[in-house]
N, C-alpha and C positions, 0 to 999 in steps of 0.2 A: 504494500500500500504506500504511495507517494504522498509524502504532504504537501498542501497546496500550498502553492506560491500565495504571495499578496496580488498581485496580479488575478489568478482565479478567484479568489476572495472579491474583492472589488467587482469581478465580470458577473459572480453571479450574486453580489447584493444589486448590480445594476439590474438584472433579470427579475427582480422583485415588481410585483406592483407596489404604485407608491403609498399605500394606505401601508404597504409590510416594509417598506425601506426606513418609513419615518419611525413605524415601532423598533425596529434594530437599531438607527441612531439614537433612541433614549435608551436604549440597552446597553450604547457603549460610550456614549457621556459619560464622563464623570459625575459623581454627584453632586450638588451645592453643600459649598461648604454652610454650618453654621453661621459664620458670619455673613453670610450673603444671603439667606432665609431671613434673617435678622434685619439686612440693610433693605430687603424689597421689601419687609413688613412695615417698617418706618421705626425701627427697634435701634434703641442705642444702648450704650454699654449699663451697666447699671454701675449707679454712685452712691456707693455704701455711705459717703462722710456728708453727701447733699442730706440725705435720707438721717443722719446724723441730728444734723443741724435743725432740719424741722421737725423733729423730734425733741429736741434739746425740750425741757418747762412741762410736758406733758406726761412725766410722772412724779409727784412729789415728791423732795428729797424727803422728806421725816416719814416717809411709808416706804417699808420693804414688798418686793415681792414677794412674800412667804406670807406676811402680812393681806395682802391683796387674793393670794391663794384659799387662807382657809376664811377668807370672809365671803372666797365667790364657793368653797364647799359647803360653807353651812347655809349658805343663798340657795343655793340646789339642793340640799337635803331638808331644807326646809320649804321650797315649793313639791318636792315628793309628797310632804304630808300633810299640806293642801290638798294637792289633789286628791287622796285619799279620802280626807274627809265628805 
C-alpha cells in the first residue's frame, strides 16, 4: 500500500462536493484559541485588584466572617421552623 502524496490528498478533497470540502476544512482548522473566543465575545481579561477596589467598604471591619456565617445558619435554621409551623 502507497501512501498518498499531498498532491493526491488535495486532488481528491478537490473531488469533494462543496457542502463536504467546507466540512473537512473545519476538521483541519485549528481550533480558536481561548483568547480569541474571548476577544469575538467582547470579553476582556478579568481584574482581580478593579474588582478589589469596588469592593473595598462593603464589608465591615468590626464583623468577621465567621460572625456573618452563623448568623446567616441560624437565619436558615430558623426559617426551617417557620415553615414547619
Amino acid at each position: 500500500m502507497m501512501t498518498p502524496t499531498l498532491e493526491n490528498v488535495l486532488q481528491g478533497a478537490q473531488a469533494l462536493p462543496l457542502a463536504d470540502r467546507r466540512a473537512l476544512i473545519t476538521l483541519i482548522e485549528p481550533p480558536k484559541s481561548l483568547e480569541e473566543i474571548a476577544a469575538e465575545q467582547g470579553l476582556k481579561p478579568f481584574d482581580v485588584e478593579a474588582v478589589r477596589q469596588q469592593a473595598a467598604g462593603i464589608w465591615p471591619d468590626d464583623e468577621s466572617t465567621d460572625e456573618f456565617t452563623a448568623w446567616l445558619r441560624e437565619e436558615r435554621c430558623a426559617g426551617k421552623e417557620r415553615e414547619l409551623d
